[in-house]
NUDREN-133201 format. One record per residue (C-alpha): residue in one letter; x negated, y, z negated; residue number from 1. Coordinates in nm, 2 decimals, m for minus. Last residue first. Example, Ala and Ser with C-alpha at 12.3 -4.5 7.8 and 13.67 -1.06 7.14 Angstrom:
REM residues 2
VEXBA, S, m1.37, m0.11, m0.71, 2
VEXBA, A, m1.23, m0.45, m0.78, 1
***
This chain:
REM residues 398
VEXBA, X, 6.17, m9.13, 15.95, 398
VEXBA, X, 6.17, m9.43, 15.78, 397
VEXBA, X, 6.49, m9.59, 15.93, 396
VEXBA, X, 6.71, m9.84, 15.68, 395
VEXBA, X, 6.78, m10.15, 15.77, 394
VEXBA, X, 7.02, m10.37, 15.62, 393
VEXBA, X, 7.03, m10.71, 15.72, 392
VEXBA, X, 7.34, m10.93, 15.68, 391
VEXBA, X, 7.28, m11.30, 15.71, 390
VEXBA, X, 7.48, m11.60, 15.86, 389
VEXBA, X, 7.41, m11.98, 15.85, 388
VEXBA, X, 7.32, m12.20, 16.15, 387
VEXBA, X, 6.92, m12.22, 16.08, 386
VEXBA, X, 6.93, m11.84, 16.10, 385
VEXBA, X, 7.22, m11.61, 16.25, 384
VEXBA, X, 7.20, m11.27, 16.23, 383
VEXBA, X, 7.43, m10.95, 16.12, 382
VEXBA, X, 7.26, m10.63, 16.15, 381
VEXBA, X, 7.36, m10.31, 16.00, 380
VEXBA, X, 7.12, m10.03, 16.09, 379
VEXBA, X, 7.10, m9.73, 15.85, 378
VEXBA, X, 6.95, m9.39, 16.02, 377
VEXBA, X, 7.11, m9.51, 16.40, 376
VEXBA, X, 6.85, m9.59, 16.67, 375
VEXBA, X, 6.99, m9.91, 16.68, 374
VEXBA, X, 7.35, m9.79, 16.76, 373
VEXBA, X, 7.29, m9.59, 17.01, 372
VEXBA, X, 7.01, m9.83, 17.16, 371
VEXBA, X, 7.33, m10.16, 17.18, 370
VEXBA, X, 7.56, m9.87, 17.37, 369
VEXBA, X, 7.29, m9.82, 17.64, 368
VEXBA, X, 7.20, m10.20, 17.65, 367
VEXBA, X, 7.63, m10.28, 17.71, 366
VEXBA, X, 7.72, m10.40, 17.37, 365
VEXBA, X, 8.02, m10.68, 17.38, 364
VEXBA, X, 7.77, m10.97, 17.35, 363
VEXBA, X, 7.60, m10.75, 17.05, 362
VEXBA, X, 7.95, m10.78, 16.84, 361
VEXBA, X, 8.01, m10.46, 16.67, 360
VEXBA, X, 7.99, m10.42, 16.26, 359
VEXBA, X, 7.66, m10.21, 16.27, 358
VEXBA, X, 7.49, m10.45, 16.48, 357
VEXBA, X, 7.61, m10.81, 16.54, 356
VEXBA, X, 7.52, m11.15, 16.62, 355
VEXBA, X, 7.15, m11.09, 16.68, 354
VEXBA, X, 6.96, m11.39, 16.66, 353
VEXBA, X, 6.69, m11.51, 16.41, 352
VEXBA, X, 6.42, m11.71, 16.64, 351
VEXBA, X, 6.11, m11.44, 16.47, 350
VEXBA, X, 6.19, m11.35, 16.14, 349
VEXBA, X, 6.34, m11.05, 15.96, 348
VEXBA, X, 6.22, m11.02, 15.62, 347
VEXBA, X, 6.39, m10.71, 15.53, 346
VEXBA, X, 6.07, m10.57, 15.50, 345
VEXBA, X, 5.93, m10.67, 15.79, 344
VEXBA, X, 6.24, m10.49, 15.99, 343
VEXBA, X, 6.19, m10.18, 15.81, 342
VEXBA, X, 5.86, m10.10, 15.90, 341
VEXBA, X, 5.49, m10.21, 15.73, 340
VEXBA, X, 5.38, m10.47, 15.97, 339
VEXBA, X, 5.59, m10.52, 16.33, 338
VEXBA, X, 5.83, m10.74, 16.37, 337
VEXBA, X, 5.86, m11.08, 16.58, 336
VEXBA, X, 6.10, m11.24, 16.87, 335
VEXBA, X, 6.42, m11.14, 16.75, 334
VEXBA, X, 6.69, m11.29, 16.94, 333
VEXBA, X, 6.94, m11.08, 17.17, 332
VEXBA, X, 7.22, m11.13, 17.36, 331
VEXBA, X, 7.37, m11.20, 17.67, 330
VEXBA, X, 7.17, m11.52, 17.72, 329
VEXBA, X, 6.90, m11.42, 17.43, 328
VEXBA, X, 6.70, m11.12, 17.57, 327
VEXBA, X, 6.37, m11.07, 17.31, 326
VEXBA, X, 6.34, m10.83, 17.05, 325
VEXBA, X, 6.04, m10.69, 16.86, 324
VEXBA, X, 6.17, m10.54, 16.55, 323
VEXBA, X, 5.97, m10.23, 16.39, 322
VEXBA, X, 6.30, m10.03, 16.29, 321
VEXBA, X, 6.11, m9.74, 16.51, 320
VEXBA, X, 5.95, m9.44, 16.27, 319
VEXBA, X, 6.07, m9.11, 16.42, 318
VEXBA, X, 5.81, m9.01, 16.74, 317
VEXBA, X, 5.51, m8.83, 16.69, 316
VEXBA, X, 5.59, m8.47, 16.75, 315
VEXBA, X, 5.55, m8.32, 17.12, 314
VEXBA, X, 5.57, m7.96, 16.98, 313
VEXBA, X, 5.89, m7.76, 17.11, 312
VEXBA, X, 5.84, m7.40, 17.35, 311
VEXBA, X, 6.16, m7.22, 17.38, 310
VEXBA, X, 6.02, m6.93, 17.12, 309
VEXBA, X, 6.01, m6.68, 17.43, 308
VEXBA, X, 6.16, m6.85, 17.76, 307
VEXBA, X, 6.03, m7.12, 18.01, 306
VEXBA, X, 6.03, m7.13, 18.34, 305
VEXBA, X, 5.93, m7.40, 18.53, 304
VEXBA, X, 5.94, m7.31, 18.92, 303
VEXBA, X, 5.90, m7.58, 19.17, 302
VEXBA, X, 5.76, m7.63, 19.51, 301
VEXBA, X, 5.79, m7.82, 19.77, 300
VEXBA, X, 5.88, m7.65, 20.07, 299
VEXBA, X, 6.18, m7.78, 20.18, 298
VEXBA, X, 6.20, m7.94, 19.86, 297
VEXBA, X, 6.28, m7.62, 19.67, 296
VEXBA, X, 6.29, m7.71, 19.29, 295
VEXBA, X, 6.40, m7.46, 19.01, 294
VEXBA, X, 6.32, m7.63, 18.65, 293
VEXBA, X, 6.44, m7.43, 18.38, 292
VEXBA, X, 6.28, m7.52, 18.06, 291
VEXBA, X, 6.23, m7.65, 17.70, 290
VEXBA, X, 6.39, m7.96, 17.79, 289
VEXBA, X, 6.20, m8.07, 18.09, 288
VEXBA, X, 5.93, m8.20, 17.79, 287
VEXBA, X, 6.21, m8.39, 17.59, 286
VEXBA, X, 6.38, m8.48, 17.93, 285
VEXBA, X, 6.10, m8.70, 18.04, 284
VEXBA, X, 5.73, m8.60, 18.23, 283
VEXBA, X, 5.60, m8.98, 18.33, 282
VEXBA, X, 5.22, m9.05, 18.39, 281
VEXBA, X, 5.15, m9.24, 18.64, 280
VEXBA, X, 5.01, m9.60, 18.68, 279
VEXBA, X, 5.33, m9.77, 18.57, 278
VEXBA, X, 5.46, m10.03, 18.34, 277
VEXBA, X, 5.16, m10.01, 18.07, 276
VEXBA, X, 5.28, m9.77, 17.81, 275
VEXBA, X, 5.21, m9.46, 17.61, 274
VEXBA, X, 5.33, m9.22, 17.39, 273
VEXBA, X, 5.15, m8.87, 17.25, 272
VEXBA, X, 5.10, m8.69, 16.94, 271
VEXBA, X, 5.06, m8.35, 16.76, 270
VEXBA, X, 5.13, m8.21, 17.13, 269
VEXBA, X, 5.19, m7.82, 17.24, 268
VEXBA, X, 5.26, m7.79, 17.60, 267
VEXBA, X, 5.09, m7.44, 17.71, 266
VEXBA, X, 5.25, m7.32, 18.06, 265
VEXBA, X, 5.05, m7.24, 18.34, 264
VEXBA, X, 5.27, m7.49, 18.59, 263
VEXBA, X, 5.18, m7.77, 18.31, 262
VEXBA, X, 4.96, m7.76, 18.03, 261
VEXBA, X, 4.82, m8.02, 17.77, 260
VEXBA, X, 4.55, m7.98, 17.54, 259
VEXBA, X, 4.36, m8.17, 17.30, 258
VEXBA, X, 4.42, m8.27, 16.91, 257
VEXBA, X, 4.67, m8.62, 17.01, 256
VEXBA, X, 4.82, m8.83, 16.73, 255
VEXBA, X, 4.90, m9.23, 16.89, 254
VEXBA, X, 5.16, m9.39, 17.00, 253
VEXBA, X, 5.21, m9.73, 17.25, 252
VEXBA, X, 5.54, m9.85, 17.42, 251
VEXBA, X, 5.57, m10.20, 17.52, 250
VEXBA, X, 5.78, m10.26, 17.85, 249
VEXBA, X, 6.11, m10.42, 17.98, 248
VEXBA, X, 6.24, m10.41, 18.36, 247
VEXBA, X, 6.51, m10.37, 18.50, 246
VEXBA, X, 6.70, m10.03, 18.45, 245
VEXBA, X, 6.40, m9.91, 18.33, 244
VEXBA, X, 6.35, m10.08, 17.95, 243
VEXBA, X, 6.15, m9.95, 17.63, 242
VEXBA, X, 6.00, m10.13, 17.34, 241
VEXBA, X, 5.81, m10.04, 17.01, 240
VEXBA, X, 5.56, m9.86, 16.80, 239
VEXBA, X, 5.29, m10.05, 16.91, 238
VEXBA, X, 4.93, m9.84, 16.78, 237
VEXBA, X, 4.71, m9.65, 16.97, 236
VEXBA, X, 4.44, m9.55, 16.67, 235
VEXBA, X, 4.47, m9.20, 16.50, 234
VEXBA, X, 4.30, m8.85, 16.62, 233
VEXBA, X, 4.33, m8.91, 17.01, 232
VEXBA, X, 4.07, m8.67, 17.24, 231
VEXBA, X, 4.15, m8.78, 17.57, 230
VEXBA, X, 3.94, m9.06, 17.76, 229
VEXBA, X, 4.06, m9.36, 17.64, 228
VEXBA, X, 4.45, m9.25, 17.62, 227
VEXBA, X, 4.42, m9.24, 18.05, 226
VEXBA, X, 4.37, m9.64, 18.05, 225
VEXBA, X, 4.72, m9.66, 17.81, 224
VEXBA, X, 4.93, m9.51, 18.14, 223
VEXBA, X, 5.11, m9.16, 17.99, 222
VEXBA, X, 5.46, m9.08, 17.87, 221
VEXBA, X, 5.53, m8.71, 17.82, 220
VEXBA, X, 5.86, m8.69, 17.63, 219
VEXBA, X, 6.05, m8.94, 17.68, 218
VEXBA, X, 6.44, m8.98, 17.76, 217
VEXBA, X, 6.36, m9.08, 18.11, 216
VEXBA, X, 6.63, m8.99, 18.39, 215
VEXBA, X, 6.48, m8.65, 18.42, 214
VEXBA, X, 6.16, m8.78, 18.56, 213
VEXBA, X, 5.92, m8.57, 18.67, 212
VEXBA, X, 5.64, m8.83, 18.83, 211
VEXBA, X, 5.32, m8.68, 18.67, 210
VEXBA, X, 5.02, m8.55, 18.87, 209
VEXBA, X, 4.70, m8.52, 18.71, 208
VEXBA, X, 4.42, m8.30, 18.61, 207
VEXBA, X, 4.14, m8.34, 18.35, 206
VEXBA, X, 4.08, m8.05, 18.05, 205
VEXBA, X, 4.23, m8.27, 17.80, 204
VEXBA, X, 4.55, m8.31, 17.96, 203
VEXBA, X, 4.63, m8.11, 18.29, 202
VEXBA, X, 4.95, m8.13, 18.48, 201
VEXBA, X, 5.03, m8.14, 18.85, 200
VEXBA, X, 5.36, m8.24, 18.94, 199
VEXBA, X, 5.53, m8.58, 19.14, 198
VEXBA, X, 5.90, m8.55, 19.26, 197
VEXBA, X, 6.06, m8.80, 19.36, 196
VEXBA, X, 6.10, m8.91, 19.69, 195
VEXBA, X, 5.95, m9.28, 19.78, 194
VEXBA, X, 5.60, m9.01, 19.71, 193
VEXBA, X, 5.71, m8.61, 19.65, 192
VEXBA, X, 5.47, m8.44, 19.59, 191
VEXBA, X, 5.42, m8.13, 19.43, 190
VEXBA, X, 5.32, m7.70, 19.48, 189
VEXBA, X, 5.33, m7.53, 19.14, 188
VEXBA, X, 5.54, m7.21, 19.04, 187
VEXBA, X, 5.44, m7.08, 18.71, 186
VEXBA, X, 5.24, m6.78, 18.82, 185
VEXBA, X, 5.39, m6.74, 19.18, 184
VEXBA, X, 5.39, m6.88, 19.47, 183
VEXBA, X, 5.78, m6.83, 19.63, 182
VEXBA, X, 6.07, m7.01, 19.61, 181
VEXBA, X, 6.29, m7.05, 19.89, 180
VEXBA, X, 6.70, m6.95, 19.92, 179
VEXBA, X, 7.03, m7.09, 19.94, 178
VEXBA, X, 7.19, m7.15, 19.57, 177
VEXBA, X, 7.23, m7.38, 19.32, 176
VEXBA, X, 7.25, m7.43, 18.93, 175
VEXBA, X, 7.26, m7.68, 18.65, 174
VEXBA, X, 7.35, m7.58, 18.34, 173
VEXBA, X, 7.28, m7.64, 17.94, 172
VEXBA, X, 7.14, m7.27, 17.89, 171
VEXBA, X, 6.81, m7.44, 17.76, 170
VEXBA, X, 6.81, m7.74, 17.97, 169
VEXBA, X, 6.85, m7.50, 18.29, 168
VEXBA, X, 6.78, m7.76, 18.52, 167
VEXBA, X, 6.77, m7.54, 18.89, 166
VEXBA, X, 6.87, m7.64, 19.25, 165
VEXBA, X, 6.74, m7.44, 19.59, 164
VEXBA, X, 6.91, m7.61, 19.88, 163
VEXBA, X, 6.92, m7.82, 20.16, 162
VEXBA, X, 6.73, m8.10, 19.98, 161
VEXBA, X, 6.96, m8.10, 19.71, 160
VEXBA, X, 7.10, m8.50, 19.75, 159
VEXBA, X, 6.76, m8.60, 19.77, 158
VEXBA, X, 6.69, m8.59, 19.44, 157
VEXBA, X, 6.95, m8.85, 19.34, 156
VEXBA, X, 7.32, m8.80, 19.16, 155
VEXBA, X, 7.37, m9.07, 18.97, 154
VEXBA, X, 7.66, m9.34, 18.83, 153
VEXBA, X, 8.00, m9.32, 18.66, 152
VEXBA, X, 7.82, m9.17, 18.31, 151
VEXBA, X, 8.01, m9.32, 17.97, 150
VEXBA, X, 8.28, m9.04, 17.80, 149
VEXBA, X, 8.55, m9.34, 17.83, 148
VEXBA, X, 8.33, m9.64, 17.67, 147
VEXBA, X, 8.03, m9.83, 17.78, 146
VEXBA, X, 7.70, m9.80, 17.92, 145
VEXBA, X, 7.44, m10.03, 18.10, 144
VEXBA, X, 7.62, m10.33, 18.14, 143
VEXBA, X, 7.88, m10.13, 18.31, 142
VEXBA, X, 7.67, m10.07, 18.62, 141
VEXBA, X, 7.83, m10.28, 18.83, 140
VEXBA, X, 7.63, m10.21, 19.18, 139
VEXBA, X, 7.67, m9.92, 19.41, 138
VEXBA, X, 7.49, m9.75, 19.64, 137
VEXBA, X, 7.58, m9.39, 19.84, 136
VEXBA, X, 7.56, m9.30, 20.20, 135
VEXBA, X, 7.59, m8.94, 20.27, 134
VEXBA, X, 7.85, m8.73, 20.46, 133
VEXBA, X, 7.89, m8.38, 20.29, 132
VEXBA, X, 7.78, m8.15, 20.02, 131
VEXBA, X, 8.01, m7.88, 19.90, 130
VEXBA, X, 7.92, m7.59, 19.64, 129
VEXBA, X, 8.21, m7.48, 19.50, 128
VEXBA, X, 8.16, m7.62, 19.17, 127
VEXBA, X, 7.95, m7.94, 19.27, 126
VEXBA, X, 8.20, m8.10, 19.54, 125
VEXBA, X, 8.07, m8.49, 19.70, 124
VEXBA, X, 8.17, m8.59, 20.03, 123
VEXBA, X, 8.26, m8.83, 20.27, 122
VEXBA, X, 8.09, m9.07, 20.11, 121
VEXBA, X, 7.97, m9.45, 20.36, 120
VEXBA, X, 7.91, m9.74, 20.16, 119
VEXBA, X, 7.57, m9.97, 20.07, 118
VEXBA, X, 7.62, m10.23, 19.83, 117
VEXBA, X, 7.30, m10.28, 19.56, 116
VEXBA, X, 7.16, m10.62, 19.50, 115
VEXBA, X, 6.90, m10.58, 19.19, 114
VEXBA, X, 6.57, m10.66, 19.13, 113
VEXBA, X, 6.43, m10.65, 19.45, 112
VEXBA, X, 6.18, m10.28, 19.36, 111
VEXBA, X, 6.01, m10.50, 19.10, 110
VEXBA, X, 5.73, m10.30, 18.94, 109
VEXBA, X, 5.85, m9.96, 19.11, 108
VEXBA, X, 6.18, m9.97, 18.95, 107
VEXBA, X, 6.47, m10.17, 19.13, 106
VEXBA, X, 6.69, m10.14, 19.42, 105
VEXBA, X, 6.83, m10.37, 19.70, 104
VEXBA, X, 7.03, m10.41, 19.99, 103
VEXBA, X, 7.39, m10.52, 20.15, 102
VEXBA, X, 7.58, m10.33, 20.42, 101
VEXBA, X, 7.89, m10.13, 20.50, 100
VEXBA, X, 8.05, m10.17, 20.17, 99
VEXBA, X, 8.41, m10.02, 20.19, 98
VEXBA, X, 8.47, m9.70, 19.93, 97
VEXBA, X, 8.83, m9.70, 19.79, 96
VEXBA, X, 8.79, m9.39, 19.53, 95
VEXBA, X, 8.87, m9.68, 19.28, 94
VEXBA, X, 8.63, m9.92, 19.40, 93
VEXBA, X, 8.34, m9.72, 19.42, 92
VEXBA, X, 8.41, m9.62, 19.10, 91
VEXBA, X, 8.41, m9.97, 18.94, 90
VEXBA, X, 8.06, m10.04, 19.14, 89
VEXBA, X, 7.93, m9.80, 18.93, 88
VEXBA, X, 7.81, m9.53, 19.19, 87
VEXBA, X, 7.43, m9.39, 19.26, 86
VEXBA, X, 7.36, m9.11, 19.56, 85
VEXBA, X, 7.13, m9.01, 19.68, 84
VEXBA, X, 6.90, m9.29, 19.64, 83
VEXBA, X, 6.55, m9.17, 19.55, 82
VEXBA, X, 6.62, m9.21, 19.16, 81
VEXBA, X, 6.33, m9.01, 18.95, 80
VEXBA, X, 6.52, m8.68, 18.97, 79
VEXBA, X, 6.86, m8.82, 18.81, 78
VEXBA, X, 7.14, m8.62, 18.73, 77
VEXBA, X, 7.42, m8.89, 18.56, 76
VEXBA, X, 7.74, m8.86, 18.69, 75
VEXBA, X, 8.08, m8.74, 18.52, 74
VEXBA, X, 8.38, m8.77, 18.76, 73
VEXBA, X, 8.63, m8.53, 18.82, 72
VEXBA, X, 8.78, m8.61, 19.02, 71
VEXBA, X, 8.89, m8.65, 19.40, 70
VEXBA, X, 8.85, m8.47, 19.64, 69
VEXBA, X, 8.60, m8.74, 19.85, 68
VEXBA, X, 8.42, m8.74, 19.53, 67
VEXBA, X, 8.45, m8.46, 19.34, 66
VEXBA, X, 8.13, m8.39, 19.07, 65
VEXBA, X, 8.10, m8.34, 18.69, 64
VEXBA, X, 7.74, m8.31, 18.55, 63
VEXBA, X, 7.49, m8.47, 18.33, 62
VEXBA, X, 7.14, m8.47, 18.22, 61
VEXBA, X, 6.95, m8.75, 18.04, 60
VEXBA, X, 6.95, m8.79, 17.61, 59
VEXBA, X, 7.27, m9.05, 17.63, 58
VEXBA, X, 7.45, m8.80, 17.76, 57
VEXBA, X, 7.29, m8.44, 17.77, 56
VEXBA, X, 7.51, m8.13, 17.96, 55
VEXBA, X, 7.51, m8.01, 18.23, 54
VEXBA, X, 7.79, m7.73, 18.31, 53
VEXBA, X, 7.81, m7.57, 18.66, 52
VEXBA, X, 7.67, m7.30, 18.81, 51
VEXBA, X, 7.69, m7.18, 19.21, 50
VEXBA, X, 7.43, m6.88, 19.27, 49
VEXBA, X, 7.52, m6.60, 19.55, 48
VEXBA, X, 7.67, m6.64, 19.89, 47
VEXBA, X, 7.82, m6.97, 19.89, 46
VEXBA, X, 7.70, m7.33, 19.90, 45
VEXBA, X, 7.77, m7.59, 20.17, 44
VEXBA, X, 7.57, m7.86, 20.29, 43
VEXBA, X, 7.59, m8.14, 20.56, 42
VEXBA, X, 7.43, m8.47, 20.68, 41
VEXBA, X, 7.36, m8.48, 20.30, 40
VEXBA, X, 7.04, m8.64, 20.26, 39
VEXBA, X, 6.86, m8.98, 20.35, 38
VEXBA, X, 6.76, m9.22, 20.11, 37
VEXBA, X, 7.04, m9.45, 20.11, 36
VEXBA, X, 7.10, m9.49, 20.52, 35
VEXBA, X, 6.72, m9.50, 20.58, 34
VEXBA, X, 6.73, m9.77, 20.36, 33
VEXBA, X, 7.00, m9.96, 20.53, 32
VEXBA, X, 6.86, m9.88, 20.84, 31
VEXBA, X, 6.50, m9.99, 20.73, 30
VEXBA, X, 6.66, m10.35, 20.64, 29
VEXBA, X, 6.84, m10.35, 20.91, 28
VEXBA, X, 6.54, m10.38, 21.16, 27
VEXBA, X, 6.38, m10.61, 20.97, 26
VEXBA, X, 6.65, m10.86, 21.01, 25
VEXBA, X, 6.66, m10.81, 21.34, 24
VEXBA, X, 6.27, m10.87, 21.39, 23
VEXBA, X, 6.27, m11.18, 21.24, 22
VEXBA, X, 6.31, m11.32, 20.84, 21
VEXBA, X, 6.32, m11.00, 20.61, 20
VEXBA, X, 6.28, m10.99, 20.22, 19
VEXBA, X, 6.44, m10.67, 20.11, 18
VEXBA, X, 6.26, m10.36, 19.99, 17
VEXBA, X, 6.52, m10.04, 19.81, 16
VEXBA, X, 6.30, m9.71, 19.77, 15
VEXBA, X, 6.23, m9.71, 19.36, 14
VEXBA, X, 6.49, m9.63, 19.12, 13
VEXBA, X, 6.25, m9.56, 18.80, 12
VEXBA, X, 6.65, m9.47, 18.58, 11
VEXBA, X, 6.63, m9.48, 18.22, 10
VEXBA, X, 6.74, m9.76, 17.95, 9
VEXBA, X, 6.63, m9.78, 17.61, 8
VEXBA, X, 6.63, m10.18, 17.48, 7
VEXBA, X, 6.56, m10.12, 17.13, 6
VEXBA, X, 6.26, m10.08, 16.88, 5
VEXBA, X, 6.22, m9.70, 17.07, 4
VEXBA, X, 6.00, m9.47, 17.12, 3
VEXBA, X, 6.16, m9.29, 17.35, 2
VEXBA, X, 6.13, m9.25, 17.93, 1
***
C-alpha cells in the first residue's frame, strides 16, 4: 500500500476462484489452485545462511532468481501474493514454459479479475539456495511496469515454506537458512489466512492483526471504521487514490497522538492513512522498512528486529497533486480535484484528459511508469479541453 493522486499499484493476490458449471469443472478448479498455491515439491539450502541482494523497485522488494538455469531475472518479493510463484507472461515465454491450465487471480474484493495461465517450473536458484518443482502463473504484466530494470513477476510466500527467510530492509538483503525460531521478546505467533501472513499489532491500546504486506508501498494502512475509535488530532481528509493490481480505492489521512506497537516494538506515528478496500489493516514497506523480518511458517512465527536509531516516524504523507482521475480507454480523464492543492490551482477541470505527463505520451505509460512520473516535484501535463490543447504545470507542495 502511498498517498498517492495516481494509480499506485501493489500486489493483494488473493487464492484464484473460477465460476464452475458440474462437478468436473469444480474439480479442476481446486486442482489448478492447489497447483498455484502449493510449495516447492523440493528445497535446497546449505549449511549456514544463503544472502542475496534486495533491493527497493518501485518502493517493494526485489531479488534476482534462475529459472530453470537460466538468468538472471529480477522478480518482485511479495508476502501478500499466495501464488508461488508470479511470471510476466513475456518471461514465461522466453524460458519456454507450456500452460497446463487456465484460472484466475485478483485482490480480495474481486479475486476473478484476471485470467492467469497455469505452467509447470522446474526450478528456481536464490544464491545457492535451490527450490524445485512448483507451478507458477502468468499473465502480461507489462501494463504494469515498463523499461529494462522493470520486475519479471513475484516470488510468493509460499515459496519459503521449507525454510527460515529474513527481509533485512536495513542491510538491503534477503536471507535463508534451515532452522526454527524460537519465542522470544520480539517474536510473535501469526496467521496466515489464503496464505499470507496476518500479525498482531496494537493501536491505541486495542489489538489487531494486520495482513504484512511487502508488496504495498504504505506505511500502516487501516479500514476508515477503526480511525473512529483512536485518538486522531485533525479530521480524515481525501488525500488521494491507490490501485491493487485491479482494483482502485480512495485513500484517507489524518494526524494520529496514540500509540502503535508491533512484536514489542514502539512504532512512532504523527499521522496515519486509511482506506475502504479491505477490512484489515495493511503493514507496507515503509513500516517493514525499519526491520528484519525472519518468518518460519512451519511454525508460524516471525521475528522483527530492529536496530538502535532504525526506528522512522510514520509522517503524514507529502502533499498529493490533488487530481481525482478516472480510466479513459487506455488513458486517463480527470474526473475532479481536490480544494487547496496544486491541481485546483491550475484550474484543472473535471472531462479534461490526459494526453501527456512530463513530455511522455499516457497511452504508452504502463500504471507503474504513469505513478513515477506523477509523484515527480514538478508535473508536466498536457490535456485536451473542448478539442484544443493545454500545458499544466504542477508543482508539489510538499
Amino acid at each position: 500500500m502511498q498517498a498517492p493522486t495516481r494509480p499506485v499499484l501493489y500486489t493483494l493476490l488473493a487464492l484464484l476462484t473460477l465460476p464452475a458449471s458440474g462437478a468436473l469443472a469444480q474439480s479442476e478448479r481446486e486442482r489448478m489452485e492447489a497447483l498455484m498455491t502449493a510449495p516447492p515439491r523440493e528445497t535446497r539450502v546449505p549449511e549456514g545462511v544463503v544472502a542475496t541482494p534486495m533491493e527497493l523497485s518501485f518502493g517493494k522488494p526485489a531479488i534476482e532468481v534462475m529459472i530453470n538455469g537460466r538468468g538472471p531475472f529480477k522478480l518482485l518479493v511479495d508476502t501478500g501474493a499466495s501464488p508461488t510463484l508470479i511470471l510476466n507472461s513475456d518471461l514465461a515465454a522466453e524460458l519456454g514454459l507450456e500452460s497446463i491450465g487456465t484460472s484466475a487471480v485478483g485482490d480480495p474484493t474481486d479475486p476473478e479479475a484476471i485470467e492467469v495461465q497455469v505452467m509447470h517450473v522446474d526450478s528456481v536458484g536464490l544464491g545457492a539456495a535451490w527450490f524445485g518443482e512448483m507451478d507458477a502463473i502468468a499473465w502480461d504484466r507489462s501494463t504494469l511496469y515498463s523499461g529494462e530494470d522493470a520486475p519479471r513477476g513475484i516470488v510468493g510466500f509460499p515459496m519459503f515454506r521449507d525454510v527460515l527467510v529474513t527481509f533485512d530492509y536495513p542491510a538491503g538483503e534477503m536471507r535463508v537458512e534451515r532452522g526454527a525460531l524460537r519465542p522470544g521478546a520480539h517474536v510473535v505467533e501469526y496467521t496466515a489466512p489464503n496464505g499470507i501472513p496476518n500479525i498482531p499489532f496494537s493501536i491505541g491500546g486495542e489489538s489487531h492483526v494486520a495482513m504484512l504486506d511487502s508488496g504495498s508501498m504504505g506505511a500502516l494502512m487501516l479500514p476508515r471504521e477503526l480511525g473512529e475509535r483512536l485518538e486522531l488530532t485533525s479530521p480524515m481528509t481525501e488525500i488521494g487514490r491507490a490501485r491493487t493490481v485491479n482494483s482502485e480505492f480512495a485513500i484517507y489521512a489524518a494526524d494520529y497522538a496514540g500509540s502503535i506497537s508491533i512484536a514489542g516494538h514502539d512504532i512512532v506515528a504523527e499521522s496515519l492513512t486509511f482506506f475502504d478496500l479491505l477490512p484489515t489493516p495493511n503493514i507496507g514497506s515503509q513500516v517493514l522498512g525499519q526491520f528484519a523480518v525472519t518468518f518460519d511458517q512451519e511454525h508460524q512465527l516471525a521475528r522483527f528486529e530492529r536496530s538502535a536509531g532504525a526506528a522512522v516516524p510514520i509522517r503524514k504523507p507529502k502533499s498529493g497533486l490533488g487530481l481525482r482521475l478516472a480510466n479513459r480507454g487506455g488513458g486517463y480523464e480527470v474526473a475532479g480535484t481536490l480544494p487547496d492543492t496544486p491541481a485546483a490551482a491550475a484550474d484543472l477541470r473535471a472531462g479534461d484528459v490526459l494526453i501527456s505527463v512530463n513530455g511522455l505520451e499516457v497511452s504508452d505509460l504502463p500504471p507503474g511508469d504513469f505513478a513515477v512520473e506523477m509523484r515527480k516535484p514538478t508535473v508536466v501535463l498536457m490535456i485536451e479541453r473542448d478539442g484544443e490543447r493545454r500545458e499544466m504545470v504542477l508543482e508539489r507542495d510538499g
